[in-house]
C-alpha positions as a Python dict, from the first residue, in 0.01 Angstrom:
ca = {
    (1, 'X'): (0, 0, 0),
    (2, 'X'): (-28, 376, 23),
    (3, 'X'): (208, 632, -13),
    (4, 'X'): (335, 779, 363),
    (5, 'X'): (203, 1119, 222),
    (6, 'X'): (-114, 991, 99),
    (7, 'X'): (-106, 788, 518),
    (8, 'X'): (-12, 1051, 657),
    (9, 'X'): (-288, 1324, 450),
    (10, 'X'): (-549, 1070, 550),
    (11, 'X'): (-503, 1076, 917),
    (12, 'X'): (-458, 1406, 964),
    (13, 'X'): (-766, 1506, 754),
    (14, 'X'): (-1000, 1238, 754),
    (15, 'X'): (-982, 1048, 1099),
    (16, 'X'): (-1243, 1076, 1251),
    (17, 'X'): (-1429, 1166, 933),
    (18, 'X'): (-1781, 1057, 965),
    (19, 'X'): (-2056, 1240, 1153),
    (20, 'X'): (-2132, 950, 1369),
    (21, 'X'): (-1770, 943, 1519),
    (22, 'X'): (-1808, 1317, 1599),
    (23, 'X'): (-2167, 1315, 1750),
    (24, 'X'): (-2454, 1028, 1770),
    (25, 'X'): (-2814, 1070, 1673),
    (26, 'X'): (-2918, 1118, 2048),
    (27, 'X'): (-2631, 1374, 2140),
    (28, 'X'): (-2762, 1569, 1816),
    (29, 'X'): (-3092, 1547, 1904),
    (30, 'X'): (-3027, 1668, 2266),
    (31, 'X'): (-2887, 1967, 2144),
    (32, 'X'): (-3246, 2065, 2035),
    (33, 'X'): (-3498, 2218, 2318),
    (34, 'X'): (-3630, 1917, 2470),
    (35, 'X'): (-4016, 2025, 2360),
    (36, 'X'): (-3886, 1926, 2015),
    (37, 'X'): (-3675, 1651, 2063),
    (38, 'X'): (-3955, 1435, 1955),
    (39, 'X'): (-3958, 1581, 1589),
    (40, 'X'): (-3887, 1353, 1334),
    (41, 'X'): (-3722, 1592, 1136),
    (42, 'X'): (-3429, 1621, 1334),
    (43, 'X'): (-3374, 1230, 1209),
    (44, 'X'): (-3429, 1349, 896),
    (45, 'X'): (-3182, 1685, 947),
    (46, 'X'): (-2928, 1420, 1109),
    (47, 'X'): (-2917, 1202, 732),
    (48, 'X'): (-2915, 1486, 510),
    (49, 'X'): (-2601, 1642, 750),
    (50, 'X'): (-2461, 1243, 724),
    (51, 'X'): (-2526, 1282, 354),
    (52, 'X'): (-2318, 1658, 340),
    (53, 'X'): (-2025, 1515, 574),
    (54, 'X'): (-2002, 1224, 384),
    (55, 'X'): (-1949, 1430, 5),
    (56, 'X'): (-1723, 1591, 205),
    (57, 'X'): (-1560, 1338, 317),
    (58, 'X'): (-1526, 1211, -23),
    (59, 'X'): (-1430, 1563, -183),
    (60, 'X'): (-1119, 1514, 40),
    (61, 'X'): (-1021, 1138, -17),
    (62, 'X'): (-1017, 1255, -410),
    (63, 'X'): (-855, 1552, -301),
    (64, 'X'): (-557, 1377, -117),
    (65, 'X'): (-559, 1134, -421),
    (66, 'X'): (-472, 1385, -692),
    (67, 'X'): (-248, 1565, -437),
    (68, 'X'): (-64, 1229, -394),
    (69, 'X'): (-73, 1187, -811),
    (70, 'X'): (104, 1592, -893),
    (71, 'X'): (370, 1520, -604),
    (72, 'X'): (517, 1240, -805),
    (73, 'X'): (705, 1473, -1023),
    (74, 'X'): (836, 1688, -733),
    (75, 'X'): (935, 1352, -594),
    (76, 'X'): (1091, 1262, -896),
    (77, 'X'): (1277, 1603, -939),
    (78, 'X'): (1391, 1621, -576),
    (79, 'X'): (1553, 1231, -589),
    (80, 'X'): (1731, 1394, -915),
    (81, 'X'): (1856, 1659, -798),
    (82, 'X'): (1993, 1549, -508),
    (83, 'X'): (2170, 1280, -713),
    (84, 'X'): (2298, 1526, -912),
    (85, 'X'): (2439, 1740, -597),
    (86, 'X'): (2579, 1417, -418),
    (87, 'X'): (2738, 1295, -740),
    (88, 'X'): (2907, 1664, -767),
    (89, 'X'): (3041, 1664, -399),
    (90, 'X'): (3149, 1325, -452),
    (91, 'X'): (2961, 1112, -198),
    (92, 'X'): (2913, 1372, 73),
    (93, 'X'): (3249, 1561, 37),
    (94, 'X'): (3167, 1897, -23),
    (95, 'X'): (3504, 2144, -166),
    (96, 'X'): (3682, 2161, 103),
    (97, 'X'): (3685, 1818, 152),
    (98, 'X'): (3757, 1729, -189),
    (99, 'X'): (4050, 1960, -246),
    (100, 'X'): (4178, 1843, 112),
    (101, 'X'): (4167, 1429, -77),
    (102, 'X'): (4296, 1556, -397),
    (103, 'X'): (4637, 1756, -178),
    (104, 'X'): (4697, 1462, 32),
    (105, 'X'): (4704, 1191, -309),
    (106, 'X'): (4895, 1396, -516),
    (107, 'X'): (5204, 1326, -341),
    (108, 'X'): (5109, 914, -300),
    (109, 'X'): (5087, 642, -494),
    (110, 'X'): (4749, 685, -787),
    (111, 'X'): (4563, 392, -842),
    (112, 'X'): (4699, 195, -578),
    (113, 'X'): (4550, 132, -273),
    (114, 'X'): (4771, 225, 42),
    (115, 'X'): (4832, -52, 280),
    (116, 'X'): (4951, -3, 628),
    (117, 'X'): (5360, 33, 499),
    (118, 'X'): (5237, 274, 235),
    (119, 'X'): (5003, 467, 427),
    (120, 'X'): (5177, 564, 766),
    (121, 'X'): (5449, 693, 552),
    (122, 'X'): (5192, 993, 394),
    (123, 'X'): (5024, 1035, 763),
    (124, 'X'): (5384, 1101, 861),
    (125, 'X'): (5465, 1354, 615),
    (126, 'X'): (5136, 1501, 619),
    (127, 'X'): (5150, 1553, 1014),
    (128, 'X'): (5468, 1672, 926),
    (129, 'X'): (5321, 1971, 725),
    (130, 'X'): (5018, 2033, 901),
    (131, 'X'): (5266, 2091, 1214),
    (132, 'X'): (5500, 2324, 1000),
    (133, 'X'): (5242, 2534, 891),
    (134, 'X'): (5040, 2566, 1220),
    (135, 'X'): (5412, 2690, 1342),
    (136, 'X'): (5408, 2966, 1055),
    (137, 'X'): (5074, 3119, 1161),
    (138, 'X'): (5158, 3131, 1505),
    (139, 'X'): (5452, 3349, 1411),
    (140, 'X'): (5297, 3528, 1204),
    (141, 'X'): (5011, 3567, 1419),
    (142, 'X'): (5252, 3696, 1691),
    (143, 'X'): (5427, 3945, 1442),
    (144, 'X'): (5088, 4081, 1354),
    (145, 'X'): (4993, 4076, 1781),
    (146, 'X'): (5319, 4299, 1808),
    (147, 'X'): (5222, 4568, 1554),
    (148, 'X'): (4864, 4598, 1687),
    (149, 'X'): (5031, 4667, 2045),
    (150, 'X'): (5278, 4891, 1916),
    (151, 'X'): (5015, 5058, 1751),
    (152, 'X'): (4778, 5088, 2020),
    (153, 'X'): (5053, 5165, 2265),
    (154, 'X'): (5104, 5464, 2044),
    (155, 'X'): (4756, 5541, 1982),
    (156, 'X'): (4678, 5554, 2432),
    (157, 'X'): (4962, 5845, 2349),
    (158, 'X'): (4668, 6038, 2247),
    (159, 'X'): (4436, 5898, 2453),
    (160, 'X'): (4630, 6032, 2761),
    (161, 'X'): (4736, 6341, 2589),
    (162, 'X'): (5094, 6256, 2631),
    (163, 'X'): (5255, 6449, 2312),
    (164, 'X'): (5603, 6609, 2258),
    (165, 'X'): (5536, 7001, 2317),
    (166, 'X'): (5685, 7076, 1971),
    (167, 'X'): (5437, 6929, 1788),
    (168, 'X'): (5140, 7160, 1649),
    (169, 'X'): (4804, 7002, 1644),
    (170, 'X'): (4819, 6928, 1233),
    (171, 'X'): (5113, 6730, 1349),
    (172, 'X'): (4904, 6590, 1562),
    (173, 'X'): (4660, 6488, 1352),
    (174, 'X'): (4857, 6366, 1090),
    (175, 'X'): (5035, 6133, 1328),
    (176, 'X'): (4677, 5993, 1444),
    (177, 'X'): (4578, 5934, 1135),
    (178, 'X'): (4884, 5784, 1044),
    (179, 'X'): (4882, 5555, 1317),
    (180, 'X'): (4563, 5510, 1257),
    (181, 'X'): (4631, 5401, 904),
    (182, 'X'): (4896, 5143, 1044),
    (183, 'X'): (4650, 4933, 1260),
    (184, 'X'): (4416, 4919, 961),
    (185, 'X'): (4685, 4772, 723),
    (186, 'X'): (4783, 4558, 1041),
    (187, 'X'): (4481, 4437, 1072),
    (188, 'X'): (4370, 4352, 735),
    (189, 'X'): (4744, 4206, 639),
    (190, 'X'): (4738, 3947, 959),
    (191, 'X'): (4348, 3904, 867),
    (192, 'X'): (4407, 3806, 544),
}
């Protein structure tokens, strides 16, 4: 049975193949002006074009057979390698994944299996942590909301031009950038 590449090579490349299935003797020999069409060496310019098509034909069947013979390797190679990456993510989990399994374990019973009054224990406490630390990034989340809008609030100061008269424009300045300064730390302390 052939290889699907070596099918699907041959169908693409060599169906219809042979200069009969792409034009007859008579449609060939209509193609001629019709004061020759009697010349019998259009038959003979028909064989020797079956005769070309047909090496051709054959050139390509060889072709697809060595191409067929030098993927086996890559084949080979490919089915390796991708062993090789499933066996390192463990059947599909990829780091994440893994590192998620290994947290949620190493607080339960190794080498057991759980059963149903082992396991809704460890869902319990691990809902119970999931929902404690969602709480802790809201609030921080909401701390670091509050500094950004005290810090823009500040910052439409300038915007508006509303200033204290007493302040020079260096003073200015250095409270802009200042403020400025603030957001960024905000920002990359609530981003990371």
């Amino acid at each position: 049975m052939p290889s699907r590449e070596a099918k699907l090579l041959s169908d693409f490349l060599l169906s219809p193949a042979s200069l009969q299935d792409c034009i007859t003797l008579r449609h060939f020999t209509n193609l001629f002006p019709p004061a020759h069409r009697a010349n019998p060496a259009i038959k003979e310019l028909y064989q020797e074009l079956q005769r070309i098509r047909q090496g051709d034909v054959n050139a390509v069947r060889e072709n697809i057979v060595d191409e067929v013979k030098s993927s086996k390797p890559l084949r080979r190679e490919y089915v390796r390698e991708r062993r090789d990456v499933e066996g390192k993510n463990l059947a599909g989990l990829d780091r994440v994944a893994l590192q998620m399994e290994l947290d949620l374990f190493e607080h339960g019973p190794r080498g057991k299996s759980h059963t149903l009054q082992t396991i809704h224990p460890n869902i319990e406490e691990a809902c119970i942590s999931i929902e404690a630390q969602v709480a802790s990034m809201e609030s921080e989340l909401q701390d670091a909301l509050l500094d950004v809008k005290d810090v823009v609030s500040e910052l439409s100061d300038l915007r508006y031009g509303h200033f204290p008269k007493s302040t020079s424009g260096e003073d200015i300045r250095d409270e802009v950038l200042a403020t400025l300064k603030r957001l960024e730390s905000t920002c990359a302390k609530s981003a990371g």
